[in-house]
C-alpha positions in Angstrom: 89.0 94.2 122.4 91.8 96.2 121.4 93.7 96.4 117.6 97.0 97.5 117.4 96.9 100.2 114.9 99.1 103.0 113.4 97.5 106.7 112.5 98.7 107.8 109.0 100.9 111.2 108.4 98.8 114.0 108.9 95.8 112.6 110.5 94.5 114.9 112.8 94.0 114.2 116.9 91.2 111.7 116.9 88.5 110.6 119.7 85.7 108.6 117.7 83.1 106.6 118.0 81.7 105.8 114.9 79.6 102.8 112.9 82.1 100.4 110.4 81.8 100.3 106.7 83.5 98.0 104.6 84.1 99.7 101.7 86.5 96.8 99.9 89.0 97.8 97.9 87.8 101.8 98.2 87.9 102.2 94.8 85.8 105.3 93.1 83.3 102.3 91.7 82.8 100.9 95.1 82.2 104.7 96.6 79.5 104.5 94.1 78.0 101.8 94.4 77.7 102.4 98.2 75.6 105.5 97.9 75.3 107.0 101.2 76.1 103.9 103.4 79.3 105.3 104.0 78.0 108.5 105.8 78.8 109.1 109.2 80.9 106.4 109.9 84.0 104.9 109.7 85.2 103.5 105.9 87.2 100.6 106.0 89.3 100.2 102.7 92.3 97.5 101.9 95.8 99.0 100.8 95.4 97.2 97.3 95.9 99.2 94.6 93.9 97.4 91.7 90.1 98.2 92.4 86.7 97.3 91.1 86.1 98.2 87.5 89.2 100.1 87.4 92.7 99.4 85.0 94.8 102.0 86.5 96.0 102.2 90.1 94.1 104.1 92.8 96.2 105.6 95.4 95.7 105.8 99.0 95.1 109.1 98.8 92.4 108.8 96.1 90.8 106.1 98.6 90.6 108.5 101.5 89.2 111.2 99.5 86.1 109.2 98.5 85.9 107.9 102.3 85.4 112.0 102.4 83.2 112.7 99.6 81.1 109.6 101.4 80.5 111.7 104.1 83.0 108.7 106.4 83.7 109.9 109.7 86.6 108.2 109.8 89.3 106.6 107.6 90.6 102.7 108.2 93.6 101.4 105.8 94.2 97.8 106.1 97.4 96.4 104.9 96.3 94.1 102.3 99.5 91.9 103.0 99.2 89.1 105.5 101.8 89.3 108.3 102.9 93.0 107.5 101.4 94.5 110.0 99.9 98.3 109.3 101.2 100.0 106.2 101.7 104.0 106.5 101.2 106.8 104.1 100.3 110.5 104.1 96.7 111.2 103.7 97.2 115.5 103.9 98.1 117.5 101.0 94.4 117.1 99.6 92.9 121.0 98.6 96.5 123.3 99.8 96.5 122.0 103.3 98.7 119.7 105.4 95.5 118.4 108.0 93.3 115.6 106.5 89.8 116.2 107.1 89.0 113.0 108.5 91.1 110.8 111.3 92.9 108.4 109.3 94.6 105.2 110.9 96.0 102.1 109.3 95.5 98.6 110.6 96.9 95.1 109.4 95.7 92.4 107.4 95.0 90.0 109.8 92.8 92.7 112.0 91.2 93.9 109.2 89.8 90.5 108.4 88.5 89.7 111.6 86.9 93.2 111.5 85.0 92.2 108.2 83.9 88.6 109.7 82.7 90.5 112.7 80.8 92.8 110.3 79.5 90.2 108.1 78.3 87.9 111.1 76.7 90.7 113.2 75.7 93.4 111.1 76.7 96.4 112.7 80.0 96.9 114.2 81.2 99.8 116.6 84.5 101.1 116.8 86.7 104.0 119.1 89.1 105.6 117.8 91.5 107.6 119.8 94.9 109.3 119.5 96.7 112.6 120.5 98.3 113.3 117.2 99.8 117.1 116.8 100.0 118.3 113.1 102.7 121.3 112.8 105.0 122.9 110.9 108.7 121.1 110.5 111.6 122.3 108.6 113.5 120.3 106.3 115.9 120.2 103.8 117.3 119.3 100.1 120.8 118.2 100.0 122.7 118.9 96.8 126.4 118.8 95.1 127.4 118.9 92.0 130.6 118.2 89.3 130.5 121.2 87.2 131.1 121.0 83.1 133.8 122.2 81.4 131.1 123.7 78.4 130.8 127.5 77.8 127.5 126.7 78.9 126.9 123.8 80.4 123.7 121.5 80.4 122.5 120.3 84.1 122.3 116.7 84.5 120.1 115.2 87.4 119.9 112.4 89.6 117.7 112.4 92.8 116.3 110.3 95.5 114.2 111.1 98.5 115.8 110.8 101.8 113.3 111.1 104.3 111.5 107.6 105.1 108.4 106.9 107.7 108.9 106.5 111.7 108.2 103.5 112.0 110.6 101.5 110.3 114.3 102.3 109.1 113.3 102.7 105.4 115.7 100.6 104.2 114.8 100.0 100.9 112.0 102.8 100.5 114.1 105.8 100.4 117.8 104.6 101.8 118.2 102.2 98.7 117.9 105.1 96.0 119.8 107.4 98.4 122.9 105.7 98.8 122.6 104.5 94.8 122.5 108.2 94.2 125.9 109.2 96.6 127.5 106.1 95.1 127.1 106.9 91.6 128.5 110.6 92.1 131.3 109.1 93.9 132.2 107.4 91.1 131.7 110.3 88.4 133.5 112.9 90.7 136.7 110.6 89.3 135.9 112.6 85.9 135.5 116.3 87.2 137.0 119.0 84.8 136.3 116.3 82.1 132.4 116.4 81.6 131.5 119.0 79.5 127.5 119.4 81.0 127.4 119.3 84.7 126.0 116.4 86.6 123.6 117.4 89.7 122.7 115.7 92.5 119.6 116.3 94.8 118.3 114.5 97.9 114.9 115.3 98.0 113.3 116.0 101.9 109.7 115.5 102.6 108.7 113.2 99.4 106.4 110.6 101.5 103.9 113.5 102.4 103.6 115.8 99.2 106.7 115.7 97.3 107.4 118.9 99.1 111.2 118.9 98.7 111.0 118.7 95.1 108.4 120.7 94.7 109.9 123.5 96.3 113.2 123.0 94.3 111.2 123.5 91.0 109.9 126.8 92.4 112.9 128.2 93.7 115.1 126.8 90.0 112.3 127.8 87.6 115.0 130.1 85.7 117.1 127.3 85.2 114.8 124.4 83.8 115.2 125.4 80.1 118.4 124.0 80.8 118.0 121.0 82.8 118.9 118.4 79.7 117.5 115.4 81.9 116.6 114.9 85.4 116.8 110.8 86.3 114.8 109.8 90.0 116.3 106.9 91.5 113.3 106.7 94.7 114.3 102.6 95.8 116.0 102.3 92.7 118.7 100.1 95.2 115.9 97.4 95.6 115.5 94.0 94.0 113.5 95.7 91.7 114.8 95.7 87.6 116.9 98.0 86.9 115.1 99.3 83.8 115.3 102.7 82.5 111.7 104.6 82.5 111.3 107.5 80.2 108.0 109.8 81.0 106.4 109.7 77.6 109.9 111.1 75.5 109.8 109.2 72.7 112.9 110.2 71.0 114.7 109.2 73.8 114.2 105.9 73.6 116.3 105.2 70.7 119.3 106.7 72.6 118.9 104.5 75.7 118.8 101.3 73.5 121.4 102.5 71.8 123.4 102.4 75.1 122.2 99.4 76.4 123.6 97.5 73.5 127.2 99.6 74.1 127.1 99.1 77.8 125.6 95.2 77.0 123.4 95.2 80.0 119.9 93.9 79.4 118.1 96.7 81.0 114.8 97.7 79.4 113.3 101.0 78.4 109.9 101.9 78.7 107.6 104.5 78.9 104.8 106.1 81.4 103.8 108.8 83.3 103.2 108.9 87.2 102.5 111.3 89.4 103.7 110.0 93.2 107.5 110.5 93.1 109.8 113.3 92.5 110.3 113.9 88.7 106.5 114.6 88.9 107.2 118.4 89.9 109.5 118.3 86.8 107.8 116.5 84.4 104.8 118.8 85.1 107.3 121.9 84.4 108.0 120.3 81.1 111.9 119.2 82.3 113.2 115.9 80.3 112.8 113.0 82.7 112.7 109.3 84.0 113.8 107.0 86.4 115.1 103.6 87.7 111.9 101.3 88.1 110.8 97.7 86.6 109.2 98.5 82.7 107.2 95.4 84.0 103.9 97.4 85.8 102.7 95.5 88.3 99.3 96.1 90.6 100.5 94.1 93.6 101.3 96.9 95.8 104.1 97.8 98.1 105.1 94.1 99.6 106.7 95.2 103.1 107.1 98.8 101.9 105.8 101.7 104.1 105.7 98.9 107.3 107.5 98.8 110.2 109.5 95.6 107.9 111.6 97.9 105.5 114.5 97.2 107.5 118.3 97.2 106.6 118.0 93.2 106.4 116.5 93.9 103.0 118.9 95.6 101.3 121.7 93.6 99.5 124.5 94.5 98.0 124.4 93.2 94.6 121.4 95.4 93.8 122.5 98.9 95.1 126.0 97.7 93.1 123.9 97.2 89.9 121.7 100.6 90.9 124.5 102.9 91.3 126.6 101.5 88.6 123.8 101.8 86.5 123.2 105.2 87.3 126.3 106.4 86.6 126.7 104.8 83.5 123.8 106.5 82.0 124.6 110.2 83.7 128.4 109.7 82.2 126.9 109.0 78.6 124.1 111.7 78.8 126.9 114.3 79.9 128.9 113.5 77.3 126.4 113.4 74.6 126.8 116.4 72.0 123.1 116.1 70.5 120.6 115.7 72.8 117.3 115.0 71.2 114.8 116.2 73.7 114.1 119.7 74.9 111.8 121.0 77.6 107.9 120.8 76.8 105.6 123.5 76.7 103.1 124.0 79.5 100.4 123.1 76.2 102.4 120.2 75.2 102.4 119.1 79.2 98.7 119.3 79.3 98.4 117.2 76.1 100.2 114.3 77.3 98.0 114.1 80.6 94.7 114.8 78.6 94.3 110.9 78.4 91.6 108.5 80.2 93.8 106.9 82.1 95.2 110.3 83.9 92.1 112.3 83.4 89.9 110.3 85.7 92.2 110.2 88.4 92.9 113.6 88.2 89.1 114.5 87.9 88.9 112.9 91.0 91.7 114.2 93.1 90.4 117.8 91.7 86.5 117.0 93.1 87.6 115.5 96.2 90.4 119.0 96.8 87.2 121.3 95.9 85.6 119.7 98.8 88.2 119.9 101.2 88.8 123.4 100.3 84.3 124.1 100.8 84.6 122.2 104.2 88.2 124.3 105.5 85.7 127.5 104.7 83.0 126.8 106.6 85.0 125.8 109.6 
């Protein structure tokens, strides 16, 4: 029989035949408790972030890089969301190179449970893979305008959303949302240029759904100018139906000045604090640049709902919540350009490592950093 099936951004040109292995969830304590099972075949692995014996949330990437260190053949991700169909995602990026290692495809929930009954009932289960995927370099951009302050020297002020979405769906919500939250807000600000005395910033990030690229590169090609970036705010699906809560990345003293404006602004968003590492402040927060962004305080482990499926269409977007986004947003930049003290300055590159020397990001990063030192032993011997 035949699956209909998606291969995931980077996966390289496939034509396998290969033994199934269910690894559940694909968590690292799964991988572990499989032992070598996994070896030459094909890992099967559901899309749901919350895994066996683990409190944080394991990323698709993290799940195909202990399909590798399993020695998989082959990579399945199956939407964990009935009726979704496949869910996409990069899986390249892993060790300083765009390939993955392994052929990666994505299959949905419904296919992926028949394929784990089949398992289950008969044992062994065979499966071909093929596809004529090309991996190549692309060129892309970052869009970005600006309302310049009136100071002698002015303070940068930042808000940003990625652009760039997945082919197979318009991307409605995951990036357009946050984009057009982002032009809507500095719409609204340009009304006060030659009146703000730090200068607001805008940047549309390119190529965030594979590596953060866009961003990445910005914070290589500005690194004179982050000293003075006062605060960079990421707004990636901030136009969703999402909270509109107020995120800081671990900057305490900050906190007091965003309640202080909720009660002025009496809105009843709330302000929390975390780190992450899969959006586009992540470049700047590692750099040490103050930042944060539009996202529920509220965590949640559910996963993506219809994000990254061929679903995210423009049907999802409604008004009301890119109004609330953007007006949001521009509330906040207005007040933080305006603001003569500004309580936090860039971190040191010792004071960066300090906040991510914690359990909760230490194991996930000891892990991406095993499973890159592999990719990078197995691109030398090729």
């Amino acid at each position: 029989m035949t699956i209909a099936c998606i291969t995931l951004p980077h996966s390289p040109p496939i034509d396998l035949e290969a033994v199934l292995y269910n690894a559940g969830d694909g968590g690292p304590k799964e991988f572990e408790e499989a032992g070598d099972q996994a070896a030459g075949k094909i890992a099967m692995v559901t899309s749901r972030p919350q895994t066996k014996g683990v409190k944080r949330w394991v990323h698709r990437l993290e799940k195909y890089g202990h399909s590798m260190l399993a020695g998989a053949a082959g990579f399945i991700f199956v939407n964990h969301y009935p009726g979704y169909g496949p869910a996409t995602g990069s899986i390249g990026g892993i060790g300083n190179t765009a390939e993955g290692l392994i052929p990666a495809i994505s299959i949905g929930y419904e296919d992926g449970m028949f394929l784990a009954r089949l398992l289950e009932r008969k044992g062994e289960v065979k499966v071909r893979i093929r596809s004529t995927d090309v991996c190549e370099p692309m060129t892309s951009w970052n869009v970005r305008g600006e309302i310049p302050g009136t100071a002698v020297n002015p303070q940068i002020v930042m808000l940003g959303s990625h652009y760039d979405g997945h082919d197979i769906s318009q991307g409605a919500i995951d990036p357009a949302s946050g984009t057009v939250a982002v032009m809507e807000a500095v719409r609204v600000l340009a009304k006060y240029a030659g009146r703000l005395p730090q200068t607001v910033r805008v940047v549309l990030w390119g190529i965030e759904e594979i590596g953060l690229v866009g961003s990445y590169d910005y914070v290589k090609q500005h690194a004179a100018e982050l000293d003075n970036i006062r605060f960079y705010f990421n707004m990636d699906s901030a136009g969703g139906a999402s909270p509109k809560d107020v995120m800081l990345n671990e900057w305490q003293a900050l906190a007091p000045v965003f309640k202080g404006w909720q009660k002025e602004m009496a809105l009843d968003f709330r302000v929390g604090q975390t780190v992450s590492a899969f959006s586009d402040h992540f470049p700047f927060l590692q750099q040490g640049v103050p930042t944060g962004g539009m996202e529920s305080v509220e965590r949640s482990f559910g996963g993506r709902g219809y994000g990254h499926t061929r679903y995210d269409t423009l049907d999802k977007a409604e008004l009301h919540h890119l109004r609330d986004a953007s007006a949001l947003a521009a509330r906040l930049a207005l007040r933080v350009a305006s603001t003569e003290e500004w309580p936090a300055t860039r971190r040191t590159q010792a004071e960066v490592a300090q906040l991510l020397n914690r359990p909760e990001y230490n194991e996930e990063r000891a892990n991406m950093d095993k499973i890159a030192d592999y990719v990078a032993s197995k691109r030398k011997t090729k």
